[in-house]
Each structure stands twice: as C-alpha cells, then as structure tokens.
C-alpha positions in Angstrom: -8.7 45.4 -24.3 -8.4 42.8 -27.2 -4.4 42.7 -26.2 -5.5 42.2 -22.3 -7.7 39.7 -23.0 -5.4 37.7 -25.0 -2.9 38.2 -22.4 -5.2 36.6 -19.7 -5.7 34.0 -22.1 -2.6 32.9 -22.8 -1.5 33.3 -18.9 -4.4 30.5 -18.3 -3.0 28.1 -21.2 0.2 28.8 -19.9 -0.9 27.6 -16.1 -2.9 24.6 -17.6 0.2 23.8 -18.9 2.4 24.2 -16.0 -0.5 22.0 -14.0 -0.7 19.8 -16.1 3.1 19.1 -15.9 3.2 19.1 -12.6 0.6 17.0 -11.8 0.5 14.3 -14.9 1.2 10.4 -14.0 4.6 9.3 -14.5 5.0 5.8 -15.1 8.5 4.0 -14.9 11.1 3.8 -18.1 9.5 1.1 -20.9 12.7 -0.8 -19.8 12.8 -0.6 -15.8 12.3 -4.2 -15.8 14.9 -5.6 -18.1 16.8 -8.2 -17.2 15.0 -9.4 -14.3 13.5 -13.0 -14.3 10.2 -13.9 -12.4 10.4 -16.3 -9.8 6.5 -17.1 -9.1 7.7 -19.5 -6.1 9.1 -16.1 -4.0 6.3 -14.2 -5.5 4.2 -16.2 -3.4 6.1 -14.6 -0.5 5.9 -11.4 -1.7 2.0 -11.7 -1.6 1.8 -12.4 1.6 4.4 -9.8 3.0 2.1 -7.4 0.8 -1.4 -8.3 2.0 -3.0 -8.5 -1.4 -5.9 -11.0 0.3 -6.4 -8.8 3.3 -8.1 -6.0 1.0 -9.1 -8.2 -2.3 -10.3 -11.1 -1.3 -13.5 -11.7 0.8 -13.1 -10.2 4.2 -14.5 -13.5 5.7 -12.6 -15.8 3.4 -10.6 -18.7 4.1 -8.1 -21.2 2.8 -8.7 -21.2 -0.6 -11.1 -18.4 -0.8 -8.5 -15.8 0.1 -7.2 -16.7 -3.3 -9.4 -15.9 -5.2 -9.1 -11.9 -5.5 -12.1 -10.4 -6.9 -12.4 -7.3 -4.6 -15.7 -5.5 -3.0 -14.4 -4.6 0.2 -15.3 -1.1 1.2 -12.8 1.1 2.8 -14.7 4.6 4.6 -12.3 7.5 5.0 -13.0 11.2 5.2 -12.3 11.7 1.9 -15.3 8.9 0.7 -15.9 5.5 0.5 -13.1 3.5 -2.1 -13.9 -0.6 -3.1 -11.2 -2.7 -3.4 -11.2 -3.6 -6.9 -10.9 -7.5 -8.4 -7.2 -8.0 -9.0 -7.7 -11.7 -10.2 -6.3 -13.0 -12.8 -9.8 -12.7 -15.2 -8.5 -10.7 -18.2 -12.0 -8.7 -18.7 -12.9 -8.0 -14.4 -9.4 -8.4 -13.1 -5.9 -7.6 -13.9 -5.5 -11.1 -15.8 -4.4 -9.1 -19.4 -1.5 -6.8 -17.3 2.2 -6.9 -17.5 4.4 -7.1 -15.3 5.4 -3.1 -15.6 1.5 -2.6 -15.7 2.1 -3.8 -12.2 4.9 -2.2 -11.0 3.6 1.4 -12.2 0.2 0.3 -10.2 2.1 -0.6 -7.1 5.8 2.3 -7.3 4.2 5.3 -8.9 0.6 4.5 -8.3 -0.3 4.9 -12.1 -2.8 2.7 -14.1 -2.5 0.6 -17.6 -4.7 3.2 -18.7 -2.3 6.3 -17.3 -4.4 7.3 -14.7 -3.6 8.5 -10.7 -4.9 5.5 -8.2 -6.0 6.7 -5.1 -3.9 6.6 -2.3 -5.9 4.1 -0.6 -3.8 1.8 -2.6 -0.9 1.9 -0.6 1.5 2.9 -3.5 2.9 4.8 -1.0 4.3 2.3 0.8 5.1 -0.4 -2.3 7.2 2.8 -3.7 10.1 1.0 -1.9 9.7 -2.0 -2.7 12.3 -3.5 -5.3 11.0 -4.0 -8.9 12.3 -8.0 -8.3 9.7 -8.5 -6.2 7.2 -7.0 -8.1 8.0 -9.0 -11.1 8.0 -12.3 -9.0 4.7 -11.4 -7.5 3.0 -10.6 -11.2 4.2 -14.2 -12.1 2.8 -15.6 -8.8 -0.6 -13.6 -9.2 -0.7 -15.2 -12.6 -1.1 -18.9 -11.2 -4.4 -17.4 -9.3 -8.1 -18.1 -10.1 -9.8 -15.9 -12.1 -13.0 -14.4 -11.4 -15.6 -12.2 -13.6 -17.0 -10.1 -10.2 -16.6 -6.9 -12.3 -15.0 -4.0 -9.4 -17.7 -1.8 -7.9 -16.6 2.3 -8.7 -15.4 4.4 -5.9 -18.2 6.4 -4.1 -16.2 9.9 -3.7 -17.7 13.2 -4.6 -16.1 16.5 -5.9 -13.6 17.7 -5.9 -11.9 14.2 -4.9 -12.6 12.8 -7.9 -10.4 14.7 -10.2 -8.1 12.6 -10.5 -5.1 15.1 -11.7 -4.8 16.3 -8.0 -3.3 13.6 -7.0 -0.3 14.3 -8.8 0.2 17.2 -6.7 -0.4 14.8 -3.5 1.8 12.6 -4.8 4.4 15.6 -4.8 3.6 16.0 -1.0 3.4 12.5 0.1 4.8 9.8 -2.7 8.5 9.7 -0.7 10.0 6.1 -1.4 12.9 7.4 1.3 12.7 5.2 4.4 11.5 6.5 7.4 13.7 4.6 9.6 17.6 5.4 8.8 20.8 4.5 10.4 22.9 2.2 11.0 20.7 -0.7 11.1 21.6 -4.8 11.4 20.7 -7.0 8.2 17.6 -8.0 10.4 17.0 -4.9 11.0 17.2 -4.0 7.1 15.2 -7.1 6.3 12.1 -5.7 9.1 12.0 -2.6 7.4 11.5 -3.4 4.2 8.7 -5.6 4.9 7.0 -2.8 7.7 7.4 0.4 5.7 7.4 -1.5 2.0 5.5 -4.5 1.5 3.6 -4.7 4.4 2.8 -1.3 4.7 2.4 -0.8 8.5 2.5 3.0 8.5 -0.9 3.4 6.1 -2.4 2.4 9.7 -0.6 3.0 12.3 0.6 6.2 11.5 -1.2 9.8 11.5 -2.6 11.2 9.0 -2.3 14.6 8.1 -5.4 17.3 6.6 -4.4 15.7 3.0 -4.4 12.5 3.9 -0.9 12.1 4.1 1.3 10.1 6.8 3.1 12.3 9.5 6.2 10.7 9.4 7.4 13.0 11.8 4.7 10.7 14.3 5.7 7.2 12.5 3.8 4.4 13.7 2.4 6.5 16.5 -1.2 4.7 15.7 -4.7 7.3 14.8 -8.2 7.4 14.3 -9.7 5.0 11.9 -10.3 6.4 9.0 -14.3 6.7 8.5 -15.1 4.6 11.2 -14.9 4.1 15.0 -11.6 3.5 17.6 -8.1 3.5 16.6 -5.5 1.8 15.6 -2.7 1.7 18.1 0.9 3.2 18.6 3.6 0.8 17.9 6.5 2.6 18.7 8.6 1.5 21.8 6.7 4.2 23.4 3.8 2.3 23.9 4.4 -1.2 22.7 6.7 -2.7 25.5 6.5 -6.5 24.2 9.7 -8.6 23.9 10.9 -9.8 20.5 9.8 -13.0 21.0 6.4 -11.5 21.9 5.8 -9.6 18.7 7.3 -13.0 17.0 4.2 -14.7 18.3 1.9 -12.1 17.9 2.2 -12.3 14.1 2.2 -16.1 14.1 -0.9 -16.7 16.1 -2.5 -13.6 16.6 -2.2 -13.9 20.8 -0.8 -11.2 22.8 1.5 -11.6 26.2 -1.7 -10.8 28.1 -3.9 -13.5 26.1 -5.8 -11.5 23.9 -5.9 -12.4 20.6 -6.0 -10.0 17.5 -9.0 -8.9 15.8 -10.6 -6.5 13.2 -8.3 -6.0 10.3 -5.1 -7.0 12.2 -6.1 -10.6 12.6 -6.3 -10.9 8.5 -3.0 -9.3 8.4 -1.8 -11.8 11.3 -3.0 -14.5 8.3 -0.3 -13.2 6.1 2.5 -12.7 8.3 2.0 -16.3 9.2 2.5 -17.3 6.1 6.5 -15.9 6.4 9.4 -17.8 7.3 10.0 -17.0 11.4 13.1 -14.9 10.8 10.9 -12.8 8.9 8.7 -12.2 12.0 11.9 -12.0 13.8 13.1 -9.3 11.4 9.8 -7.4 11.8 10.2 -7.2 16.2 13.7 -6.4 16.0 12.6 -3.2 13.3 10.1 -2.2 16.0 12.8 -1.9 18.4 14.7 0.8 16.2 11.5 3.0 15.4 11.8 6.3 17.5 9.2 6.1 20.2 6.5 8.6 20.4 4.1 9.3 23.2 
C-alpha cells in the first residue's frame, strides 16, 4: 500500500509538473529587442492604429483627455466583468516604471512585469503580430504621456476564471500570431492587414467567439453577439458589407455611412483613431476588406 501510495504521489508531482510546463508564461528572449531604436514620432501612430484610448482612457473623453490613460472602463463578457487598467505613464498606478520589453511581453505573449497570464480581454491576441519595431516606438511615445495616480480597479471574475495558469493552456488553443488572411496580397493589401488583424484588432469584435472564448477564424470577421451585453457587432466580410472602397475610406474618417448614418457605440471611438491615420492607411484598411472570404 505504502509503494501505491507513493506511486500516486509521485504521478500527481509528475502531472503538476507537466501542467505547469505547459501552461507557465513565456516571455520573449532578454534580447528580442536589440538593436532597434524608438522612434516616439511613429509611435504616435502606432497608438492610434492600436486603440490604446478607446479602452484606457475615459469613454467620454476628448481632445486631450483621451491622453491621459488611467483606465476604469468596464468590459462584461460571459466569463465576468474585466476594468481596463491605468496604462499612464504614473510609475506607482500606471505603467510609467516599464520597459520597453515589459511592453512587448504585455502586448506579443500577453505576460506581465510580474510573470503573470493577462486576460485575453487584452487583445494580445491580435498585437501577437505586430512587429516588435512598433512596439518599441509606441513605449517611447506612451512615455511623453500624462501621468495619472487613478490606481486600476481589479477584475470582477469568479472561479475558476481566475486562475490564472489556465490561460496558458488557452493561449495554446487560441494565441496564433499566423495571419488569417493569406495569399497573394498587394502591398496595400499587406499594409490593411496588419493594421485589421494586428494593431487594430478588428477580429476581437467582429468575429465569433467560440465556448472558450476564442475567435473562429474559420468565421473571420463574420460579426457576433456582444459579449455581456445587448445587439451585435456586425459581419464585415464582403458577404454582408457591400460598400465601395471609397465608402469604407470615409467611414473611418468621419464616422458616416453611404446611407447617412453615422457610427456609434464603441465603433465611433475607434472611428477617432483611425482618423488619426494617414488616408492610405484607411485606403489600405478597404482594400483588406475586399480580400477577407465572405461569410453569410
């Protein structure tokens, strides 16, 4: 019995183990950013492409306001209700005392200073293809931001969501820095998906979700339910979305549509940032939609 026991015992270390290898943060290499120089002018582009202000600034902020990043917007979703955390650049509250690497383990592997798993409702997911250039140049532009001490309210999510250590085995499932759209695609084309399926993370609403909380790339950009809340965001592909370029090109300038609506919830903060772009950015964006594989 004594020999079973241990047995059983040392089966359980040896699964910990196995878990625990499995599932444990990896950061990047100490030196994945050597040799690249921050360019804080660019990072300013980069911030907008991303959408940093849309989630951690004020929702209602403007102008100046949607500078200052201190966080407190609350995102519902089945799996509990996440706060944006302050990502000024306060060195207590906000992220004011990080590196650049602190960032670009935050934003490619979704791991923390501190070597924890973020929740996917940072879209690490998408930034995982984003190149470590433009995370260095928007660390140096994030840097010339106010800081602010709002200290970041904690996640509201219950057992067993907050384990943290699962979400190396979600990450497993769902932390795929391939892109979705392949082929033989035009420069333009190049340029629009980068900035739809990296920096400005599109697919984290437009596409499915699946039981995990993962996005059905096999139903890209199709639209969903929102997440914890009412209506849904809507399919993009060329399926549904039967706008011109020049329409989508001045959809994500002003925020009208060809039928005079103009954009609202969410959307019209992100319409904010993609304003902010030079126009054959916007250009680039359109003539990606065109290449997405339409789904009914």
């Amino acid at each position: 019995m004594r020999r079973v026991l241990t047995a059983l015992a040392l089966l359980a270390l040896a699964g910990l183990a196995a878990a625990w290898a499995i599932t444990r943060p990896r950061p990047l290499p100490a030196d994945a950013l050597a040799g690249l120089t921050p360019d804080p002018a660019h990072g300013e582009q980069v911030f907008w492409a991303g959408g940093c202000a849309s989630c951690h600034a004020d929702a209602d902020a403007k102008g100046e306001a949607k500078l200052v990043l201190r966080g407190g917007q609350r995102f519902p979703s089945p799996f509990g209700t996440f706060v944006a955390p302050n990502i000024s650049n306060d060195a207590e509250a906000g992220i004011g005392g990080w590196s650049a690497l602190d960032l670009a383990n935050a934003m490619i592997r979704g791991v923390s200073p501190a070597g924890q798993h973020y929740y996917p409702v940072f879209p690490y997911a998408s930034y995982a293809r984003a190149s470590l250039q433009d995370v260095v140049d928007l660390r140096a532009f994030l840097a010339t931001l106010p800081a602010d001490p709002t200290p970041s309210a904690a996640h509201e999510v219950g057992f067993p969501f907050n384990i943290r250590l699962t979400l190396g085995a979600w990450k497993l499932l769902y932390l795929d820095p391939s892109w979705v759209v392949a082929g033989d695609l035009t420069a333009e084309e190049q340029r629009g998906r980068y900035l739809a399926e990296a920096l400005g993370h599109c697919g984290e609403c437009h596409t499915p979700r699946t039981a995990l909380g993962g996005s059905d790339r096999a139903r890209w950009l199709a639209g969903g339910p929102v997440p914890g809340g009412k209506g849904s965001f809507p399919n993009i592909t060329p399926a549904k979305l039967d706008w011109s370029a020049a329409d989508v090109v001045e959809y994500l300038t002003s925020g009208f549509t060809p039928d005079f609506d103009s954009a609202g919830g969410h959307m019209a903060l992100v319409v904010e940032n993609t304003a902010h772009l030079p126009e054959s950015d916007r250009a680039a964006i359109a003539a990606y939609l065109k290449r997405v594989a339409p789904v009914e």
